[in-house]
N, C-alpha and C positions, 0 to 999 in steps of 0.2 A: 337608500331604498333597495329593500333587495328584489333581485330580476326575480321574474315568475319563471318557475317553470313550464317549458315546451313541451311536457311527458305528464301523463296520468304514473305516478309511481304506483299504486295500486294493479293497474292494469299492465306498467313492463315486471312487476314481481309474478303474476300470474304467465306472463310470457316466459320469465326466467323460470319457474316452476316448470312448466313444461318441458324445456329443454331439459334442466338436471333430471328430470325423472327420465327422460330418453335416454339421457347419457352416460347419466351418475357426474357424482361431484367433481371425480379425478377428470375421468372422460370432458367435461366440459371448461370450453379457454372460454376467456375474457372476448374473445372476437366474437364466439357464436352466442355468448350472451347479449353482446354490445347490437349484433345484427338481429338477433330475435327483439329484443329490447327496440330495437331503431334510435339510440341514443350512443352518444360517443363516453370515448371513457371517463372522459372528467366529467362527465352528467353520472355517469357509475360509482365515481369514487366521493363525489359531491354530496350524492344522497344516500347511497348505501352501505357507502367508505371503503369495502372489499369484497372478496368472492364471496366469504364467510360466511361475513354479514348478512349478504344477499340471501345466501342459501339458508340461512336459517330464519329469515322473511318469507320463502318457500315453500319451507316445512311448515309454518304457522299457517301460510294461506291455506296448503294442502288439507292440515287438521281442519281449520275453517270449514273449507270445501266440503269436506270429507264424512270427517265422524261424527259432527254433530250429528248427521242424516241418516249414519249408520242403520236407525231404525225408525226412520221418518215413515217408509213405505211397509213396516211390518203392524202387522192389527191382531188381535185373537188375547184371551184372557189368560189362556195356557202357556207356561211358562216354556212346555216342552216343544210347542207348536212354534212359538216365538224363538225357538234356538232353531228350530227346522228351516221356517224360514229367514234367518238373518245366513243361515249357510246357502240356502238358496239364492239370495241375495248376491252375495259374495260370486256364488260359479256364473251366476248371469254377466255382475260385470267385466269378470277378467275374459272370459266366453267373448263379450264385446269389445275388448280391448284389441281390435286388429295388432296393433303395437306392440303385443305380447308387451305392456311395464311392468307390472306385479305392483307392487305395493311399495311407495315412496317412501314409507317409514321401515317399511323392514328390509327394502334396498339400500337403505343410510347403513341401519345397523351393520348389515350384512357388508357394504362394503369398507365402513370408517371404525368398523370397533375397535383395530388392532393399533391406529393412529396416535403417536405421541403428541400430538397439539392439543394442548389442552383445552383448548375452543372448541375443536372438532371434536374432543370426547365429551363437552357438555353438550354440543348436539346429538351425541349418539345416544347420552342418556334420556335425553329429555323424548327422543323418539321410543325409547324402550317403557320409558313409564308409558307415556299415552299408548302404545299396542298392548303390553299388561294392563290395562286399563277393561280391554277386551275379556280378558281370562277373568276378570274381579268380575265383568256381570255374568258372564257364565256362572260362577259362583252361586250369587244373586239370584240369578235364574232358575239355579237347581235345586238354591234353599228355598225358594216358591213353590218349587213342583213335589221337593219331599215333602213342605208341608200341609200340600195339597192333595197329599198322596198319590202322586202321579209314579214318584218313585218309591224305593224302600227305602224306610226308613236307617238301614246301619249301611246305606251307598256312602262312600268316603267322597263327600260334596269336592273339597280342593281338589283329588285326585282326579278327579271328570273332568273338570273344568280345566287340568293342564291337558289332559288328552284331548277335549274340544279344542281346545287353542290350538295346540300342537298344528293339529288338522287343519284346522282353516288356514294359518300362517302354511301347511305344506302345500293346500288347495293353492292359494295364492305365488307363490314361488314354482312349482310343475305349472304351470299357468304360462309360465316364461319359455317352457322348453317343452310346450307342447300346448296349443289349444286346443283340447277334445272335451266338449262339452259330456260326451259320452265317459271316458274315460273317469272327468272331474264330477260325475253326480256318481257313479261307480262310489268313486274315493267319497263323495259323501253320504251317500246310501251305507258303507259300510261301517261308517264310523258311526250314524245313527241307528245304525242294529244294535251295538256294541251297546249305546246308551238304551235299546229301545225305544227310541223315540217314533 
Protein backbone atom coordinates (compact mmCIF):
# COMPACT_ATOMS: atom_id res chain seq x y z
CA UNK A 1 0.00 0.00 0.00
CA UNK A 2 1.57 3.06 -0.70
CA UNK A 3 2.12 5.76 2.19
CA UNK A 4 -0.04 8.94 1.58
CA UNK A 5 1.54 11.72 1.39
CA UNK A 6 2.30 14.45 4.24
CA UNK A 7 2.50 17.50 1.63
CA UNK A 8 -0.21 19.18 -0.62
CA UNK A 9 2.37 18.94 -3.87
CA UNK A 10 0.19 21.50 -5.53
CA UNK A 11 0.59 23.92 -2.90
CA UNK A 12 4.82 23.05 -2.08
CA UNK A 13 5.11 23.72 -6.15
CA UNK A 14 3.45 27.13 -5.64
CA UNK A 15 5.85 27.55 -2.56
CA UNK A 16 8.72 26.57 -4.96
CA UNK A 17 7.51 28.98 -7.55
CA UNK A 18 7.86 31.56 -5.39
CA UNK A 19 11.10 31.21 -4.34
CA UNK A 20 12.67 30.62 -8.15
CA UNK A 21 11.01 33.70 -9.14
CA UNK A 22 12.97 35.55 -6.05
CA UNK A 23 15.86 33.87 -6.80
CA UNK A 24 16.19 32.50 -10.37
CA UNK A 25 16.87 28.80 -11.02
CA UNK A 26 20.86 29.07 -10.46
CA UNK A 27 20.33 31.39 -7.45
CA UNK A 28 18.02 28.75 -5.79
CA UNK A 29 19.63 25.18 -3.66
CA UNK A 30 17.69 22.35 -2.86
CA UNK A 31 17.81 23.69 1.13
CA UNK A 32 15.74 26.88 0.39
CA UNK A 33 13.31 24.90 -1.74
CA UNK A 34 13.30 21.84 0.73
CA UNK A 35 12.43 24.80 3.71
CA UNK A 36 10.02 26.92 1.73
CA UNK A 37 8.45 23.54 0.54
CA UNK A 38 8.54 22.21 4.51
CA UNK A 39 9.31 18.70 3.07
CA UNK A 40 12.74 16.96 3.23
CA UNK A 41 14.62 15.93 0.23
CA UNK A 42 13.47 12.47 -0.49
CA UNK A 43 9.72 13.87 -0.39
CA UNK A 44 11.52 16.34 -3.22
CA UNK A 45 13.02 13.69 -5.19
CA UNK A 46 10.10 11.12 -4.61
CA UNK A 47 7.62 13.39 -6.17
CA UNK A 48 9.38 15.82 -8.30
CA UNK A 49 12.59 13.67 -9.08
CA UNK A 50 14.90 17.08 -9.33
CA UNK A 51 15.40 20.76 -9.33
CA UNK A 52 14.41 20.64 -13.08
CA UNK A 53 11.66 19.04 -12.71
CA UNK A 54 10.33 21.07 -10.14
CA UNK A 55 11.07 24.23 -11.76
CA UNK A 56 9.35 23.49 -14.74
CA UNK A 57 6.04 22.47 -12.48
CA UNK A 58 6.71 26.20 -11.69
CA UNK A 59 6.76 27.67 -14.81
CA UNK A 60 3.32 25.86 -15.53
CA UNK A 61 1.74 26.87 -12.16
CA UNK A 62 3.05 30.42 -13.03
CA UNK A 63 1.28 30.26 -16.72
CA UNK A 64 -1.63 28.82 -14.86
CA UNK A 65 -1.61 31.79 -12.35
CA UNK A 66 -0.85 34.03 -14.68
CA UNK A 67 -1.80 34.34 -18.35
CA UNK A 68 -4.81 32.83 -18.52
CA UNK A 69 -5.91 36.18 -16.48
CA UNK A 70 -3.89 38.25 -18.55
CA UNK A 71 -7.22 39.80 -19.74
CA UNK A 72 -9.59 38.56 -17.30
CA UNK A 73 -9.94 42.40 -15.91
CA UNK A 74 -9.65 44.23 -19.39
CA UNK A 75 -13.49 45.14 -20.92
CA UNK A 76 -14.19 47.67 -23.91
CA UNK A 77 -14.99 46.58 -27.67
CA UNK A 78 -11.96 48.56 -29.05
CA UNK A 79 -9.12 46.77 -29.88
CA UNK A 80 -6.96 49.75 -29.26
CA UNK A 81 -8.40 50.44 -25.78
CA UNK A 82 -7.84 46.76 -24.97
CA UNK A 83 -4.04 47.16 -25.75
CA UNK A 84 -4.05 50.37 -23.51
CA UNK A 85 -5.25 48.75 -21.08
CA UNK A 86 -3.51 45.28 -20.94
CA UNK A 87 -0.30 47.87 -20.67
CA UNK A 88 -1.94 49.46 -17.97
CA UNK A 89 -2.46 46.44 -16.44
CA UNK A 90 1.03 45.27 -16.78
CA UNK A 91 2.59 48.79 -14.92
CA UNK A 92 -0.03 48.41 -12.01
CA UNK A 93 1.44 44.96 -11.31
CA UNK A 94 5.16 45.22 -11.43
CA UNK A 95 4.21 49.03 -9.61
CA UNK A 96 2.86 46.31 -6.89
CA UNK A 97 5.51 44.04 -6.82
CA UNK A 98 7.44 45.47 -3.73
CA UNK A 99 9.90 42.56 -4.82
CA UNK A 100 10.77 44.35 -7.83
CA UNK A 101 10.45 40.09 -9.79
CA UNK A 102 9.56 41.06 -13.17
CA UNK A 103 8.31 38.44 -15.05
CA UNK A 104 9.16 34.50 -14.26
CA UNK A 105 9.02 33.78 -17.99
CA UNK A 106 11.21 36.20 -19.24
CA UNK A 107 13.58 35.96 -16.21
CA UNK A 108 13.95 32.03 -17.27
CA UNK A 109 14.73 33.10 -20.71
CA UNK A 110 16.88 35.82 -19.61
CA UNK A 111 18.75 33.90 -17.32
CA UNK A 112 18.99 30.03 -18.85
CA UNK A 113 19.08 30.78 -22.68
CA UNK A 114 22.74 30.38 -23.00
CA UNK A 115 22.54 26.80 -20.99
CA UNK A 116 23.94 23.55 -22.62
CA UNK A 117 21.34 21.17 -20.81
CA UNK A 118 19.18 20.32 -22.93
CA UNK A 119 16.21 20.16 -20.39
CA UNK A 120 16.88 23.68 -19.36
CA UNK A 121 16.68 24.66 -23.10
CA UNK A 122 13.27 22.97 -23.40
CA UNK A 123 12.36 25.12 -20.71
CA UNK A 124 13.66 28.17 -22.10
CA UNK A 125 11.68 27.44 -25.16
CA UNK A 126 8.67 26.61 -23.94
CA UNK A 127 8.80 29.99 -21.84
CA UNK A 128 9.59 31.94 -25.04
CA UNK A 129 6.72 30.50 -27.05
CA UNK A 130 4.05 31.27 -24.25
CA UNK A 131 5.50 35.25 -23.90
CA UNK A 132 5.47 35.27 -28.00
CA UNK A 133 2.17 34.14 -27.54
CA UNK A 134 1.85 37.94 -26.22
CA UNK A 135 3.09 39.70 -29.49
CA UNK A 136 0.68 37.11 -31.76
CA UNK A 137 -2.58 38.89 -30.00
CA UNK A 138 -1.08 42.13 -30.32
CA UNK A 139 -1.14 41.07 -33.93
CA UNK A 140 -4.82 40.01 -33.50
CA UNK A 141 -5.56 43.11 -31.83
CA UNK A 142 -4.25 45.44 -34.45
CA UNK A 143 -5.92 43.35 -37.35
CA UNK A 144 -9.23 44.32 -35.44
CA UNK A 145 -8.57 47.83 -35.10
CA UNK A 146 -7.29 48.24 -38.81
CA UNK A 147 -10.35 46.57 -39.65
CA UNK A 148 -12.23 48.76 -37.77
CA UNK A 149 -10.57 51.51 -38.80
CA UNK A 150 -9.21 52.51 -35.87
CA UNK A 151 -5.80 52.33 -37.67
CA UNK A 152 -4.47 52.87 -41.38
CA UNK A 153 -4.93 50.64 -43.33
CA UNK A 154 -0.97 50.20 -45.10
CA UNK A 155 0.32 50.20 -40.85
CA UNK A 156 2.61 47.10 -41.13
CA UNK A 157 0.39 45.04 -38.43
CA UNK A 158 3.67 42.52 -37.36
CA UNK A 159 5.90 45.35 -37.16
CA UNK A 160 3.58 47.16 -34.25
CA UNK A 161 3.08 44.34 -32.57
CA UNK A 162 6.99 43.55 -32.16
CA UNK A 163 7.39 47.07 -31.04
CA UNK A 164 4.39 46.64 -28.59
CA UNK A 165 6.06 43.51 -27.15
CA UNK A 166 9.34 44.93 -27.14
CA UNK A 167 7.79 47.56 -24.77
CA UNK A 168 5.97 45.83 -22.41
CA UNK A 169 8.81 42.90 -21.92
CA UNK A 170 11.10 46.41 -21.43
CA UNK A 171 8.17 47.82 -19.03
CA UNK A 172 8.53 44.63 -17.08
CA UNK A 173 12.39 44.06 -16.76
CA UNK A 174 13.22 48.35 -15.87
CA UNK A 175 10.51 47.33 -13.28
CA UNK A 176 13.47 45.31 -11.62
CA UNK A 177 15.75 48.20 -11.47
CA UNK A 178 13.59 50.79 -10.69
CA UNK A 179 9.94 50.89 -9.46
CA UNK A 180 8.50 54.33 -10.69
CA UNK A 181 5.09 54.06 -11.56
CA UNK A 182 5.83 57.63 -12.96
CA UNK A 183 8.68 56.73 -14.94
CA UNK A 184 6.74 53.23 -16.13
CA UNK A 185 3.42 54.96 -17.61
CA UNK A 186 6.14 57.71 -19.08
CA UNK A 187 7.50 54.58 -20.98
CA UNK A 188 4.00 53.69 -21.83
CA UNK A 189 2.34 56.76 -22.69
CA UNK A 190 5.17 56.96 -25.13
CA UNK A 191 5.04 53.92 -26.79
CA UNK A 192 1.12 54.49 -27.09
CA UNK A 193 1.57 57.89 -28.97
CA UNK A 194 3.96 55.99 -31.26
CA UNK A 195 0.83 53.72 -32.02
CA UNK A 196 -1.70 56.46 -31.41
CA UNK A 197 -3.58 54.91 -29.27
Amino acid sequence: MARKKEFDPQKAVQQAMEVFWEKGYDGTTLDDLCIAMNIRRGSLYGTFKDKRSLYMEAINQYVLLNYPTELASINGTSPLTIIRQLFQKIVDEVVSDKQQRGCLMINTITELSHSDDPEIAQITKFCYTTVENIQLLFVNLLAEAQSQGEIEANVNINAKAQFLFNALIGIRITSMVKRDRQMLENIMEETLTALKV
